[in-house]
N, C-alpha and C positions, 0 to 999 in steps of 0.2 A: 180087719184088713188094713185099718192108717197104720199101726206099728209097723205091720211088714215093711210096708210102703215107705217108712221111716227109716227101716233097717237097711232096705233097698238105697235110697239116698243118698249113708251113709256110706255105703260101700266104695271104695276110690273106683275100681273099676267092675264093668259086669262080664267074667269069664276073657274073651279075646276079641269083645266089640271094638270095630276101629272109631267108630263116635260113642260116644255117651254124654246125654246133656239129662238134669237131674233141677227141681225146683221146689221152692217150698211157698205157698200162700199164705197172709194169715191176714183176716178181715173182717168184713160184717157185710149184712144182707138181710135186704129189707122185702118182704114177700107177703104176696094176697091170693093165697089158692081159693080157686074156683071162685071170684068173685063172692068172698061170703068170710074169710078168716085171715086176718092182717097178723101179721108176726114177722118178728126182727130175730137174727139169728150172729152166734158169731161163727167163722169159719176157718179149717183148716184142711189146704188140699196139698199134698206131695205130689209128685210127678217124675218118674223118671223114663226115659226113651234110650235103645240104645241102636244102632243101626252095623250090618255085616255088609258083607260085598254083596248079598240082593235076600239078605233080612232085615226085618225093622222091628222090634220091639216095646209095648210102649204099657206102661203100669200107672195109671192115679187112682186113688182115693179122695173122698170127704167126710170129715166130720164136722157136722152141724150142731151148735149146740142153741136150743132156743128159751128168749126171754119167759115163754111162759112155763122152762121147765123141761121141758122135751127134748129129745136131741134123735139123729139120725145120722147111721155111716153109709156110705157107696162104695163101691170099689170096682175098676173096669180093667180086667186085659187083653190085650190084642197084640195079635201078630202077625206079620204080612210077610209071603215069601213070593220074588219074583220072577220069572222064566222067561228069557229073553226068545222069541218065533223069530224073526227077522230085524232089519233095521227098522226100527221105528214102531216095533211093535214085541211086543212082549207079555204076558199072561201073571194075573198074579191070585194066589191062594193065600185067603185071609181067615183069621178064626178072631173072635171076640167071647168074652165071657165076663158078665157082671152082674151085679147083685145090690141089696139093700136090706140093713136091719133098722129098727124103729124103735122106739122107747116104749108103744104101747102091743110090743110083740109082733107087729105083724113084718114079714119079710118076702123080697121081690129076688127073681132072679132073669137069666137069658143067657142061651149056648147059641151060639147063629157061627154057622163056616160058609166063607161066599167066593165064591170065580169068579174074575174081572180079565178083561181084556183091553190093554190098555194101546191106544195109537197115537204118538208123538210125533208133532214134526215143530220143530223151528222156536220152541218153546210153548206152543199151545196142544190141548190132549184133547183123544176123543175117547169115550171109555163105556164099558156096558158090563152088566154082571149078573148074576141069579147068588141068591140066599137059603139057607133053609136052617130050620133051628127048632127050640124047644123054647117057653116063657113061662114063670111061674106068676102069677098078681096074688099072693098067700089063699087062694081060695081051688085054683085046678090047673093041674098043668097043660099047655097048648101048643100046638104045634104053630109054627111062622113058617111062611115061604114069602120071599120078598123079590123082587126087582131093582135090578139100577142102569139109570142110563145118564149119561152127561157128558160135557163139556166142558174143558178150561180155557181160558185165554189168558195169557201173560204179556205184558209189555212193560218193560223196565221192571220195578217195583210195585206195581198192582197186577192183579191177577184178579178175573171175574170167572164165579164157575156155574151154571146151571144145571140142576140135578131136580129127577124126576123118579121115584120111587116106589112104585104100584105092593099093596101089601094084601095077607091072606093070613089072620089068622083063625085058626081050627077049623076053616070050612064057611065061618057065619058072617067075619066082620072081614071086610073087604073096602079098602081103601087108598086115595094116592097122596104126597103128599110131594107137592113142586115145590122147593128152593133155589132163591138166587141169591149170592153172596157178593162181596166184593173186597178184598183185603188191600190193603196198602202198610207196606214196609218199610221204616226209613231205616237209618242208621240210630235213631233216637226215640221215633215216636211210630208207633203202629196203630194203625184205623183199622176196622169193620165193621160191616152191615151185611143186615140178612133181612129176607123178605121169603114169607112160607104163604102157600094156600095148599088146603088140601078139602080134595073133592071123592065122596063115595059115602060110605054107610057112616051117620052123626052114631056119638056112645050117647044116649039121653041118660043113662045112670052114672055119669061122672059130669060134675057143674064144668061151665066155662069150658064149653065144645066150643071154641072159634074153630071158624074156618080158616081165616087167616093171620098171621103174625109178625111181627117184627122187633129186629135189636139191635144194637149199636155199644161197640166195645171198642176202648182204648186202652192203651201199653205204654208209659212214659218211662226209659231208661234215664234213671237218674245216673247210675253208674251202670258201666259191663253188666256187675251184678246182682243190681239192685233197682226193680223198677213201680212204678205206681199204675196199678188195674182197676180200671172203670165198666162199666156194662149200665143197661138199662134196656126194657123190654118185656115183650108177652111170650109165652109159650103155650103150643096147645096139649091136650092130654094125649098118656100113651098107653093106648089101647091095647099094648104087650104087656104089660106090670102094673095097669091098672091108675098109673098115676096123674092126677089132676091137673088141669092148664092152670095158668097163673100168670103173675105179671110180677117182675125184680127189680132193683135197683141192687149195683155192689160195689163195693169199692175195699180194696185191699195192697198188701205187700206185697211183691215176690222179691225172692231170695231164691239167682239161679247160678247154676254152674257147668260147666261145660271140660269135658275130658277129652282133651284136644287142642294140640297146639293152637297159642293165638296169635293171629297175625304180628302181634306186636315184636314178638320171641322169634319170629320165625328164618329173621339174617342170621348166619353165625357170629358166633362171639366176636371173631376177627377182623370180621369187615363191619365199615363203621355203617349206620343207618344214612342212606342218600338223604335230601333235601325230596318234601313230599313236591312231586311235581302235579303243575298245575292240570283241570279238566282239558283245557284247548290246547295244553301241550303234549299230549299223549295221546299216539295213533290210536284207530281205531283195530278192533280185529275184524278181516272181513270172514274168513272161514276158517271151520276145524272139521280133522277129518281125522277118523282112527281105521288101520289098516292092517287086519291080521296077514303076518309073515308067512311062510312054510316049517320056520324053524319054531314056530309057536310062540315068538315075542308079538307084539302089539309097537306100531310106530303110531303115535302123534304128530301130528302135524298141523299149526298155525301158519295161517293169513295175516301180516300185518304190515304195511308200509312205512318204510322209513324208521325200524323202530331199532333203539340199542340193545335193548337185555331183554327178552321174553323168559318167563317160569309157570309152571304148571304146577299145582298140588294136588292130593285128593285122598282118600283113603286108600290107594294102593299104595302112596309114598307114607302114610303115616301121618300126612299130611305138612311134611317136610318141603320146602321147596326147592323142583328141579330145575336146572336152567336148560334150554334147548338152544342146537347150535344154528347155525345158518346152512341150510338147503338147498338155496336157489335164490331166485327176486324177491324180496316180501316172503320168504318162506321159512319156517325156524318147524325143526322138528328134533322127537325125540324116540328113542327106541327103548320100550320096559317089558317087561316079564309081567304077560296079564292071564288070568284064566278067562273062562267067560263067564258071563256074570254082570252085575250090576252096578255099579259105583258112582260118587261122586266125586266130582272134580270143579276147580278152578282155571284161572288164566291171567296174568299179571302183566301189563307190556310198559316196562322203563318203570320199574318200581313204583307203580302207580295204583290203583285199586284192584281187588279179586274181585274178578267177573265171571258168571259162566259163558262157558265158550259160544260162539253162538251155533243156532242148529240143534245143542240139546235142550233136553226140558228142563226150564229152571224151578226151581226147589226152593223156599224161604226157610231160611231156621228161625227159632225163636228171639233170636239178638239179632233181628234182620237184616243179617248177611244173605247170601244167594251164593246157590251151588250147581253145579248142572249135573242130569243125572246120564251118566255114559252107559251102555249097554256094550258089551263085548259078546261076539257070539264065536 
């Protein structure tokens, strides 16, 4: 599965995604399963994700290869399709499928398709889902029905989310497991932390059953695209594919890329790039509002005081930037050809930074910029 996932990569673009961001890891990893076997590994994970007007696709592998000889590949895909109900809520259908082969023959697998229903206001989400699926741990196959319910909270560049996960699999083992996260995004360096307990039936035939766990991972963009990955932490066992808790340390390369215009490219050739204006000299935006027509355009419109040049981008432009005219007071809007559907978008006021608008739910990409995600109905 890493070749594909290689070939994948290579590919400039995936079919007619309007994002596609695509990366490569390459590193080492220091590991103690189940409190009983210490081994150092070197690693390599692809990654590519490609995102529609309300799809999101998203393919990695690993291949581990270890000091003592041994090596193991992974490989996970997923896809998420989203259906906009009303303002501020919306449904989404997700499928996952992945697996594992091992040096001494044995292999894992997992088919799970899950409903979620998602409610956004103001940048923070409230969300709830059911699962159900098939697992292989190389000895019988098993059925999963799973749970989810949680919360996000966003403000500026951190975003904390708690999620609660009640699990069933084949009828005997029955379990929940609580996490709480917290990410933080800059322009250069990315923080997180997680914190797990999980409560219900212990596995006693897999070592290092914790109940609880934790980790802590950082991102330093050396360049756009080239940054340095740290992690350290425990994990507990998974009681789907049979595989053991443990505890890591890693550290590694990425090498990433991004199929989409970048800000930097994003004036025209013609016009010269302004002078970057400063935080306290560029208004704020107080509101946005999207407003289906009769004629079946879509206007935008921004809230901003005092401001000279307001632009909008998002994958319905291509991510090209529009400028919008003046409205009224404080009011700059713009009239496009939208279906309904899911998208994301920016907001730019006096050539200053891409913000999402506010009101929508912000989105972090991996080169932590922020996008907001618009629902049209």
């Amino acid at each position: 599965m890493s070749g594909a996932l290689i070939a994948l990569l290579l590919t400039p673009r995936v079919g007619d995604a309007q994002t596609v961001e695509s990366s490569v890891e390459l590193g080492g990893v220091a590991l103690r399963y189940a409190d009983t076997l210490s081994t150092t590994a070197a690693i390599l994970t692809p990654r590519i994700t490609a995102d529609w007007n309300s799809t999101s696709v998203e393919a990695f592998g690993t291949y581990s290869q270890f000091t003592t000889g041994g090596w193991a590949t992974q490989g996970i895909l997923s896809a998420s399709q989203f259906v906009p109900v009303r303002h501020g809520l919306f449904g989404e259908l997700s499928g996952f499928a992945g697996g594992s082969t091992h040096s001494d023959g044995t292999r894992t697998g997992e088919f799970i398709a899950n409903g979620r229903l998602h409610v956004s206001r103001r940048g923070n989400e409230v969300f709830a889902g059911l699962g159900v699926g098939r697992t292989w741990d190389d000895a019988a196959w098993r059925s999963i029905v799973l749970g989810e319910a949680g919360v996000s909270l966003t403000l500026r560049q951190t975003t904390a989310m708690l999620t609660i996960t009640p699990t069933m699999v084949n009828d005997s083992i029955k379990y929940a497991d609580t996490q709480a996260s917290l990410t933080r995004k800059g322009d250069r360096v990315e923080l997180g932390a997680l914190l797990g307990f999980r409560a219900g039936d212990q596995i006693t035939t897999l070592s290092a059953n914790v109940k609880s766990w934790a980790s802590a991972s950082g991102v330093f963009w050396m360049t756009p695209g080239i940054a340095l990955v740290a992690g350290v932490g425990n994990y507990p066992i998974d009681p789907t594919q049979g595989f053991p808790g443990g505890r890591f340390a890693s550290l590694s390369v990425r090498l990433a890329r991004r199929e989409r215009p970048s800000e930097a490219s994003e004036s025209p050739a013609d016009e010269p790039l302004p002078a970057a204006p400063t935080a306290s000299a560029i208004p704020a935006v107080t509101a946005f509002s999207a407003q289906r027509r009769t004629d079946g355009m879509v206007t935008l419109q921004v809230r901003v005081p005092s401001a000279q040049l307001v632009e909008i981008n998002g994958d319905f432009t291509n991510w090209d930037p529009i400028k919008l005219t003046p409205s009224g007071p404080d009011s700059w809007s713009v009239t496009v050809p939208m279906k309904n559907g899911k998208y994301q978008m920016n907001v730019r006021v006096n050539g200053g930074k891409w913000i999402a608008p506010p009101g929508l739910l912000s989105m972090s990409d991996e080169f932590g910029g922020t996008v907001g995600l618009l629902v049209i109905e």
